[in-house]
C-alpha positions as CSV (number, residue, x, y, z in Angstrom):
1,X,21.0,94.4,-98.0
2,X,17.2,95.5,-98.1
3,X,16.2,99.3,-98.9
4,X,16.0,101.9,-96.7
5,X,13.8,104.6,-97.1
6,X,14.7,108.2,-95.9
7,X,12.5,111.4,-95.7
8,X,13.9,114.5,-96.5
9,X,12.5,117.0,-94.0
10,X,11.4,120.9,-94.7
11,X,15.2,122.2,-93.7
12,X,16.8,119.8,-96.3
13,X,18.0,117.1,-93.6
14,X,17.6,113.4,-94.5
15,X,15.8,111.5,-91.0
16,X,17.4,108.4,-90.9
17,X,15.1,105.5,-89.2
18,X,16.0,104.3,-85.6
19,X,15.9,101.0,-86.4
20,X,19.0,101.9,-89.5
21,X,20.7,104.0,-86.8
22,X,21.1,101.2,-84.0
23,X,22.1,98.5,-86.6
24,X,24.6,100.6,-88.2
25,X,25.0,102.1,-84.9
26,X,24.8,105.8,-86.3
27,X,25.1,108.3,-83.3
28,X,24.6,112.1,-83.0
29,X,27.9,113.9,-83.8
30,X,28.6,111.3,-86.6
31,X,31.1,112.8,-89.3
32,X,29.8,111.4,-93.3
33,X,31.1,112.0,-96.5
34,X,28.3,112.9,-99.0
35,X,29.3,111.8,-102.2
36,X,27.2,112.3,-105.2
37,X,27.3,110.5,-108.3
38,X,24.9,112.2,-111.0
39,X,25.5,109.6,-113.7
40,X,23.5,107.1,-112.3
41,X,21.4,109.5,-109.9
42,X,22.7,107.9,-106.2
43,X,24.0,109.9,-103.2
44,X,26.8,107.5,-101.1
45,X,27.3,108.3,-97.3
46,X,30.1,107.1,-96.2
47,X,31.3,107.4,-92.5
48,X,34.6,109.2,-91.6
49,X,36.7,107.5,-89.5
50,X,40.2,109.1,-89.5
51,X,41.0,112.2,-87.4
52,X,42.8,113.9,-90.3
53,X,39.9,113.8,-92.3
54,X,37.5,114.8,-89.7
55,X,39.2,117.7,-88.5
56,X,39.6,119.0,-92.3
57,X,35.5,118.5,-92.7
58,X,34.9,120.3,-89.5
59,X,37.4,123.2,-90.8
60,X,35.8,123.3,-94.2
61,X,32.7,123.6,-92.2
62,X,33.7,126.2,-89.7
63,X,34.9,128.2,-93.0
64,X,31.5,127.6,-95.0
65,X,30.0,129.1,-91.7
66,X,31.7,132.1,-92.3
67,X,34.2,131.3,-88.9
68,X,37.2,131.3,-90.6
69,X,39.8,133.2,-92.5
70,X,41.5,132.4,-95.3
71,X,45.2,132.8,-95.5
72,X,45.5,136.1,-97.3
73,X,43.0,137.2,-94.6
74,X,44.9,135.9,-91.6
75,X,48.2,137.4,-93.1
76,X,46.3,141.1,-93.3
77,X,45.0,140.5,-89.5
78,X,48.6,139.6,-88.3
79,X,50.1,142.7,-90.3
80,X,52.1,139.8,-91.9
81,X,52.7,140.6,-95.7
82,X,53.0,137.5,-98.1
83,X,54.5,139.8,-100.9
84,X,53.6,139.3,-104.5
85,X,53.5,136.9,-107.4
């Protein structure tokens, strides 16, 4: 495996060269796992394949985004009340 090289553009992104895309056949809409590991300085992308895991990064996303509620939130909305601890 040879290094690739990937430029960080001005809105934080990472550009990923064409010729990496089509071999690994990276596509638009692509879900990845970014998973840092600080004591030895690397960042591991690793592709998400499973539906489960994709619908809970596109929630944590949509909630990040400020589109979701949390549960306590959706409970008030609904008029439900969850009680106390």
């Amino acid at each position: 495996m040879s290094a690739s090289f990937l430029k960080i553009d001005s809105k934080g992104r990472l550009v990923v060269p064409k010729s990496k895309r089509e071999r690994d056949e990276i596509e638009s809409g692509d879900l990845y796992v970014l998973d840092p590991n600080s004591a030895v300085g690397t960042i591991t992308f690793v592709k998400v394949e499973s539906p489960l895991l994709r619908h809970l990064a596109e929630s944590q996303a949509e909630y990040e985004a400020g589109l979701g509620l949390t549960l306590d939130e959706l409970a008030a909305e609904l008029g439900i009340d969850l009680g106390s601890e």
